[in-house]
Kinemage of the C-alpha trace (Angstrom):
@kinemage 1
@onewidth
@group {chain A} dominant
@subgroup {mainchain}
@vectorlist {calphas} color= white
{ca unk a 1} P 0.000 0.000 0.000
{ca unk a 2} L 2.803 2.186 0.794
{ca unk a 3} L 5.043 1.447 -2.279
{ca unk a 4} L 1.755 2.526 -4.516
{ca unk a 5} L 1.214 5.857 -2.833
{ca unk a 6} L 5.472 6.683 -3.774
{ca unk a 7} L 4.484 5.465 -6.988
{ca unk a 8} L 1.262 7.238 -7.595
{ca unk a 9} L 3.021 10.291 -6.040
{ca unk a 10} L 4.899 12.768 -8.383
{ca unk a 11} L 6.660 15.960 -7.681
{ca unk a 12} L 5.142 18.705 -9.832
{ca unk a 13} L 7.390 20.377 -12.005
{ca unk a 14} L 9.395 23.597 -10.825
{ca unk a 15} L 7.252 27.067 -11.358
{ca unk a 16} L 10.949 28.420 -13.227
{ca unk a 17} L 10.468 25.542 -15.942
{ca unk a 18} L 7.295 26.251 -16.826
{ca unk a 19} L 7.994 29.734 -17.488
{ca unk a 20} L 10.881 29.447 -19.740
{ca unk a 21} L 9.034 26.904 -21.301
{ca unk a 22} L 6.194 29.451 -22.496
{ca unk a 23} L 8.671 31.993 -22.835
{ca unk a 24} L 10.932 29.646 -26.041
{ca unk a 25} L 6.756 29.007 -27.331
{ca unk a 26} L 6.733 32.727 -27.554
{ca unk a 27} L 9.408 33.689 -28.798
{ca unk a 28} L 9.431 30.707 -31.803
{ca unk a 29} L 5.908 31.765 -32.562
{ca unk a 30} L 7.245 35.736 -32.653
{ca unk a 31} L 10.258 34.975 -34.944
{ca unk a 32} L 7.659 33.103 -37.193
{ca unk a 33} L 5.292 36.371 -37.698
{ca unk a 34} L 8.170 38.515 -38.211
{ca unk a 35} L 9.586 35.827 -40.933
{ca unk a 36} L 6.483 36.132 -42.707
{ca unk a 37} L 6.374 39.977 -42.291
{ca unk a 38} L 10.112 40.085 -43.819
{ca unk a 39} L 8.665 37.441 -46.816
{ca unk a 40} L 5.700 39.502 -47.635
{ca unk a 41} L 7.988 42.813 -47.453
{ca unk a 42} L 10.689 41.259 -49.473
{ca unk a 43} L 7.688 40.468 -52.107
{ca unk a 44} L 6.464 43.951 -52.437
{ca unk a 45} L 9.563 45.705 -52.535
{ca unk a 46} L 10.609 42.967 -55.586
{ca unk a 47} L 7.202 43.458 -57.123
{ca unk a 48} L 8.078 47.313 -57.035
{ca unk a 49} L 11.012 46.991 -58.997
{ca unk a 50} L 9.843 44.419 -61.443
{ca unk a 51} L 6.979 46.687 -62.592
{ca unk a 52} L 9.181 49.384 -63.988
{ca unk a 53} L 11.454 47.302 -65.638
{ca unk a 54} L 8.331 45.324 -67.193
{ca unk a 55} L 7.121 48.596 -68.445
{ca unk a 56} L 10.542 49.804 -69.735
{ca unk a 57} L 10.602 46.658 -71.838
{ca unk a 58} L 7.205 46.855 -73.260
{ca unk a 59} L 7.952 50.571 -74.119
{ca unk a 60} L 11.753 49.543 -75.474
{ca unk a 61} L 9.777 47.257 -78.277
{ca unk a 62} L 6.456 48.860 -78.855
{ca unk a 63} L 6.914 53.179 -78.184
{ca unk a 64} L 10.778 53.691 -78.243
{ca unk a 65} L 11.406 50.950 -81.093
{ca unk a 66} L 13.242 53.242 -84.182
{ca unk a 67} L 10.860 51.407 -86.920
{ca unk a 68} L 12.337 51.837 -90.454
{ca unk a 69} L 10.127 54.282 -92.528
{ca unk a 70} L 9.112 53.577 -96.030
{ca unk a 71} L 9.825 55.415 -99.037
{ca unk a 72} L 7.375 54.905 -102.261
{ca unk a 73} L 7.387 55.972 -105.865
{ca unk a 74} L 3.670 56.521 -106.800
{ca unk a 75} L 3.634 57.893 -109.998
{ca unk a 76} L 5.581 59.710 -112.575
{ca unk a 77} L 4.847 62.411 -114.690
{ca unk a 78} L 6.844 63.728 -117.807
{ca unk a 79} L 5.951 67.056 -119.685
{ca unk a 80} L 7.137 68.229 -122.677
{ca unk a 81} L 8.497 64.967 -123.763
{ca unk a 82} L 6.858 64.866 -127.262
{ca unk a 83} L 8.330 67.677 -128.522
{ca unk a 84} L 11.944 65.354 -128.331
{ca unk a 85} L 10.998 63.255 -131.368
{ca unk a 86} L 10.769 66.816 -133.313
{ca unk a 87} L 13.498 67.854 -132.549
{ca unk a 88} L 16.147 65.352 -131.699
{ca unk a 89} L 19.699 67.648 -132.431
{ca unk a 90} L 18.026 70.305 -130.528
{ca unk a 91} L 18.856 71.264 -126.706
{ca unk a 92} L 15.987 74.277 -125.691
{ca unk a 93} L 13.613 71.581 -124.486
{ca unk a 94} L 11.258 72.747 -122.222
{ca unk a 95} L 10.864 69.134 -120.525
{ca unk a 96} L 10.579 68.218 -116.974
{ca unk a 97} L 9.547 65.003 -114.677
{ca unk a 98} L 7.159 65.279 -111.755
{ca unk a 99} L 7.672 61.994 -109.219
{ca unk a 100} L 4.759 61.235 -106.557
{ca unk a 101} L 6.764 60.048 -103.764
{ca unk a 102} L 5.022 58.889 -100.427
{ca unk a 103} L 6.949 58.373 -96.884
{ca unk a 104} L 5.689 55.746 -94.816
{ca unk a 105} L 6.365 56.578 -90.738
{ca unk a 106} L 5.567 53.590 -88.848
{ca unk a 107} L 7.037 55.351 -85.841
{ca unk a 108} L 4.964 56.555 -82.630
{ca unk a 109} L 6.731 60.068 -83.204
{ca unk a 110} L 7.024 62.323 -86.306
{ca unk a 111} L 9.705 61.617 -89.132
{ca unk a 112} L 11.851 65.007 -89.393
{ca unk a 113} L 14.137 65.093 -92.707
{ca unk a 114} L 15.899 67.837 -94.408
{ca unk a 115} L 18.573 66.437 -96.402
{ca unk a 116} L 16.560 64.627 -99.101
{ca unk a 117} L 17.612 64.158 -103.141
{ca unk a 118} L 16.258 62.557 -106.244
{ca unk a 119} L 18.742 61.055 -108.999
{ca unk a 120} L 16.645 59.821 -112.190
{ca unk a 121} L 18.646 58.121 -114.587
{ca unk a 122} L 17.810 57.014 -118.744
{ca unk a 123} L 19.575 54.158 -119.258
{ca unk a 124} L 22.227 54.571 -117.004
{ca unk a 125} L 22.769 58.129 -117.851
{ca unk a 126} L 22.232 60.636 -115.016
{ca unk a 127} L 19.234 63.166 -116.981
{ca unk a 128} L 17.534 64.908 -113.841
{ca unk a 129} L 18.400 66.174 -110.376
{ca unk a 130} L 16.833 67.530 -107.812
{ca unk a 131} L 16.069 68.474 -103.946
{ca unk a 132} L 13.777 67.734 -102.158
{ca unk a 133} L 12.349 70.197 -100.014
{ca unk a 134} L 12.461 69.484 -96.090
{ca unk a 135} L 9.260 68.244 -94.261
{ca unk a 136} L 7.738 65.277 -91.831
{ca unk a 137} L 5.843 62.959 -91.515
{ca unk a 138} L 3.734 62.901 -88.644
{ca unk a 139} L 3.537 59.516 -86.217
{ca unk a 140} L 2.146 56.507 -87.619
{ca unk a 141} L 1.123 59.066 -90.905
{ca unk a 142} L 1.886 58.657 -94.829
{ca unk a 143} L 3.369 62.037 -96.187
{ca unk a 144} L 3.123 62.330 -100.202
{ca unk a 145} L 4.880 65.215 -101.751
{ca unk a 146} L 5.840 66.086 -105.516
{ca unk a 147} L 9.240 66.303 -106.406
{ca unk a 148} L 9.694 68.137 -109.757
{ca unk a 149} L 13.127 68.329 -111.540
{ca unk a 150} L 13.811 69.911 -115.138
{ca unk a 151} L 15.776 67.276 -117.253
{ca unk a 152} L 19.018 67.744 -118.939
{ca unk a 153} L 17.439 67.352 -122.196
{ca unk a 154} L 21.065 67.246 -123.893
{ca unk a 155} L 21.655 64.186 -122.374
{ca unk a 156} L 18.173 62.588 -123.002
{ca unk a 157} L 18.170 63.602 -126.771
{ca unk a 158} L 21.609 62.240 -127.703
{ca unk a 159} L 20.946 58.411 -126.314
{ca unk a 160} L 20.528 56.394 -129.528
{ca unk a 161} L 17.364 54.732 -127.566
{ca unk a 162} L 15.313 57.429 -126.941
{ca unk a 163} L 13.227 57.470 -130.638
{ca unk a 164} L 12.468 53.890 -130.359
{ca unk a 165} L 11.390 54.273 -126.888
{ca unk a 166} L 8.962 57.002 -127.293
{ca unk a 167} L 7.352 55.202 -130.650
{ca unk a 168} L 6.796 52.193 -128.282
{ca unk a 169} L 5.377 54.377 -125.966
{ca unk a 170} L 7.306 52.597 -123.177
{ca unk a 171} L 10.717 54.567 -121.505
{ca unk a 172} L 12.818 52.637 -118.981
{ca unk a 173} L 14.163 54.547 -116.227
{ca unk a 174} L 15.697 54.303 -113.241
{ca unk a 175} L 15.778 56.418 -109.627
{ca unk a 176} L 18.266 57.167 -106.712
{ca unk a 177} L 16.729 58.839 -103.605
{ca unk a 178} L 18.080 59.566 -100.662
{ca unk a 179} L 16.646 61.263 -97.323
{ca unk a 180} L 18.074 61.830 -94.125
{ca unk a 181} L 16.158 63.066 -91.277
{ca unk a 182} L 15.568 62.222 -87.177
{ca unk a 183} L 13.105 60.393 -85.503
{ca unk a 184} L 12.690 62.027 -81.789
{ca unk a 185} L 10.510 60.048 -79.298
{ca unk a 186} L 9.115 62.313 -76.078
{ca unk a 187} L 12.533 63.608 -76.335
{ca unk a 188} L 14.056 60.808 -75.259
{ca unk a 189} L 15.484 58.521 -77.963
{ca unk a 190} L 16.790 60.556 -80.730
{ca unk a 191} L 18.132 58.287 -84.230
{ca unk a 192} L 19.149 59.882 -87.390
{ca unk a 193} L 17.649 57.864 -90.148
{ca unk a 194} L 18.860 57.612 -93.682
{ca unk a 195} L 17.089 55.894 -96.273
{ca unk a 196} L 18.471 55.152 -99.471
{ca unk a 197} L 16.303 53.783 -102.439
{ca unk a 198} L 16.982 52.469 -106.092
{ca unk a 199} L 13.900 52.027 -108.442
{ca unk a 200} L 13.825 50.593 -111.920
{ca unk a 201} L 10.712 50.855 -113.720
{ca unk a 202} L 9.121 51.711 -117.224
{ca unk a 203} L 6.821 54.420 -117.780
{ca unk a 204} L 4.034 54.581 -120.180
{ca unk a 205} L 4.290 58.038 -122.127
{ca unk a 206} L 0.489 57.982 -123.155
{ca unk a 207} L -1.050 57.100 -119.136
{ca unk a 208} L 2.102 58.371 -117.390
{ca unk a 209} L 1.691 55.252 -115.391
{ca unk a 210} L 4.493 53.287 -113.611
{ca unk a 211} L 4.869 49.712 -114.927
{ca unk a 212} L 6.990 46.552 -113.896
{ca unk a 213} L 8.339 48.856 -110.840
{ca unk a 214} L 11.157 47.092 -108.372
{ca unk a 215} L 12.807 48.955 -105.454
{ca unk a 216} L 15.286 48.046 -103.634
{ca unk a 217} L 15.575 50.052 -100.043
{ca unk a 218} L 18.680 50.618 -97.300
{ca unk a 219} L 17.878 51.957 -94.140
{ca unk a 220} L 20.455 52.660 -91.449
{ca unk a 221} L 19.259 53.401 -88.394
C-alpha cells in the first residue's frame, strides 16, 4: 500500500520551468510572424522593382522601337516629252519630270528630314536632279509630296534609244533617292535615319503610269 502511494506520487514540475518553457513558445511563434512579415515585405519591394522594368521593356519594343520608314514611288509624270521626237539635235527643251513620292512613318513620333535628293537616270545616264524640299511625316502618318526636276534634255536627246522608246510608248528609267532626317521620341530617344532607295521601272508616255516597278531600299538606323 505504501510502495503505490510513492508510486502514484509525483513531484510537480518547478514554477521556473514552466515559465521558460512558455517563454521559447513565444518567442518561436514571434520569430515566425516577423519571418512572414520580412517574406511579404521582401515580395512587395521585388514586385516594385519588377513593374518598372516590365514597363521599360514593353515601351523599349512597342513606343521607343526606331521602326524603319518607307519610301514609295507613286507615280511619274513627264511634260514636254513629245516635242523630243521633233526635234532630236536640238537642246531648248522645255521638258521636266514630276515623281509622286510617299513616306511611310511607322514610328509613334514624327519623321523630321531635311537632307533629301532625287537622282533619275535614262539608261544609265544621269538626266535629272533635284532636292527635295524638307518636311515630316507625322507619327504613324503617310506624307506624299511632288518632287519636280527639269531634265538635262542634252543628255536625253543624244541616247541612240530614246526614238524607239517614245514610238513604243514605253521609256525605262531608273531612280536614286536619298533622305536623311531624325526620328525624336518624347525627347528621349533621338536616331538619325537615312534611307536610301533604287527604283527601276518603265513608264508609259500615253497614261504616265508606272509599270513593272522594283525597289530596292537601305535603311540605317
Amino acid at each position: 500500500m505504501a510502495n503505490r502511494e510513492k508510486e502514484q506520487v509525483k513531484p510537480l514540475a518547478p514554477v521556473a520551468d514552466r515559465i521558460s518553457s512558455d517563454e521559447d513558445e513565444a518567442t518561436f511563434y514571434s520569430k515566425k510572424l516577423r519571418r512572414r512579415k520580412y517574406i511579404k515585405c521582401c515580395g512587395c519591394i521585388t514586385a516594385l522593382l519588377l513593374l518598372p522594368a516590365i514597363a521599360i521593356i514593353v515601351l523599349a519594343f512597342t513606343v521607343f522601337r526606331v521602326r524603319e520608314p518607307e519610301i514609295k514611288m507613286n507615280s511619274v509624270k513627264i511634260d514636254g516629252l513629245e516635242l523630243v521626237s521633233g526635234i532630236i539635235s536640238g537642246t531648248s527643251i522645255n521638258m521636266s519630270l514630276t515623281a509622286d513620292v510617299s513616306v511611310k512613318n511607322p514610328n509613334f513620333a514624327s519623321f523630321r528630314f531635311g537632307n533629301a535628293s532625287t537622282t533619275v537616270y535614262y539608261r544609265g545616264t544621269v538626266v535629272a536632279e533635284a532636292r527635295n524640299p524638307p518636311g515630316h511625316a507625322k507619327a504613324r502618318r503617310t506624307l506624299r509630296m511632288n518632287v519636280t526636276v527639269d531634265v538635262i534634255t542634252d543628255r536625253l536627246i543624244s541616247n541612240p534609244n530614246l526614238i524607239s522608246d517614245i514610238s513604243s510608248r514605253m521609256l525605262a528609267m531608273s531612280t536614286y533617292t536619298r533622305i536623311g532626317g531624325r526620328v525624336n521620341i518624347l525627347k528621349i530617344v533621338k536616331r538619325h535615319v537615312t534611307v536610301k532607295m533604287n527604283c527601276t521601272m518603265t513608264v508609259n508616255i500615253t497614261s504616265q503610269a508606272i509599270q513593272d516597278q522594283n525597289c530596292r531600299r537601305h535603311v540605317k538606323l
